[in-house]
N, C-alpha and C positions, 0 to 999 in steps of 0.2 A: 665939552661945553654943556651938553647935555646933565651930568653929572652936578657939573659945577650951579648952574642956576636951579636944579633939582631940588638942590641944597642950600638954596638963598631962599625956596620957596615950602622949606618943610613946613610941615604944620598949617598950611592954609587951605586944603585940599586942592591945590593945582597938581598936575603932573605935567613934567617935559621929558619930551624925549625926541630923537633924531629919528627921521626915517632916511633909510638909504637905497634907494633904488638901485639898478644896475641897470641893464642892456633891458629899454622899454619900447616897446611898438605906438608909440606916440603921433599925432598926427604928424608931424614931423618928419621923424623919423622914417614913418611910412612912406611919406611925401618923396624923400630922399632917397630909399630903398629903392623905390619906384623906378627914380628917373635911371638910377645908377642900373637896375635891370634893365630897361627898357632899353640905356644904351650899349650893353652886352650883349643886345639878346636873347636874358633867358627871363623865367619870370622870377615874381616878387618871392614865392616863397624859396626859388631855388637860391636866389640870392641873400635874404636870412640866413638858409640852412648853410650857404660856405659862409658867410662871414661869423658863424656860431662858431664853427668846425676851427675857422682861422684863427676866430681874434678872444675869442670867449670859450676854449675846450675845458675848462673845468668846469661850465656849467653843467649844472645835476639834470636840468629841466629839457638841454636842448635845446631851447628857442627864445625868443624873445616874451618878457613878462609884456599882458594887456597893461594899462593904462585900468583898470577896473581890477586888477589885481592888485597894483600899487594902492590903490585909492580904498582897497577892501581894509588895507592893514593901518590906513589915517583914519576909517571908519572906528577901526577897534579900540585904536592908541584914545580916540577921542569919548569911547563908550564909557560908561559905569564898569561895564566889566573887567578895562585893563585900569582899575582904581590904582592897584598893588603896582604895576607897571610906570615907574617911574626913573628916570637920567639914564636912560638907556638908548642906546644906538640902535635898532632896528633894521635888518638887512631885508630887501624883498626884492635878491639879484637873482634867483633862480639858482643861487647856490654855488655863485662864480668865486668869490673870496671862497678859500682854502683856509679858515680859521677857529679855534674854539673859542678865542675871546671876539 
């Protein structure tokens, strides 16, 4: 999709592009992590680190992306600097997709 409106938009200096998050520490998410520790028993970070191990082992990073991590890379997409940067997908999972496209 990215690609395709990219290309409906040559020539006008817009760029689009897709950002795709993965496994993010969002208030939410945190919110959730939380109560799901609190009723195992153990804490917040013990339970990130299995549910990384469990459900996300291809991430590179180990852990859950901030919430300021994701938002680094809509800072970029949105800057003068990723001018060139255009109909591209953007991944900012911590490296859990296993792909070179």
């Amino acid at each position: 999709m990215s690609r395709g409106l990219a290309e409906t938009l040559a020539g006008t200096g817009v760029t689009v592009n897709a950002v795709l998050p993965g496994p993010t520490r969002s208030e939410g998410v945190g919110d959730f992590f939380g109560q799901m520790a609190k009723d195992q028993g153990v804490s917040t970070a013990e339970l990130e680190a299995s549910f990384i191990a469990e459900h996300r082992p291809s991430s590179i990073i180990q852990r859950l992306a901030t919430v300021e991590e994701v938002a680094n890379l809509v800072v970029y997409l949105a800057s003068k600097q990723a001018s060139a940067t255009t109909g591209a997908a953007m991944r900012v999972d911590g490296g859990v997709v296993r792909s070179i496209a």
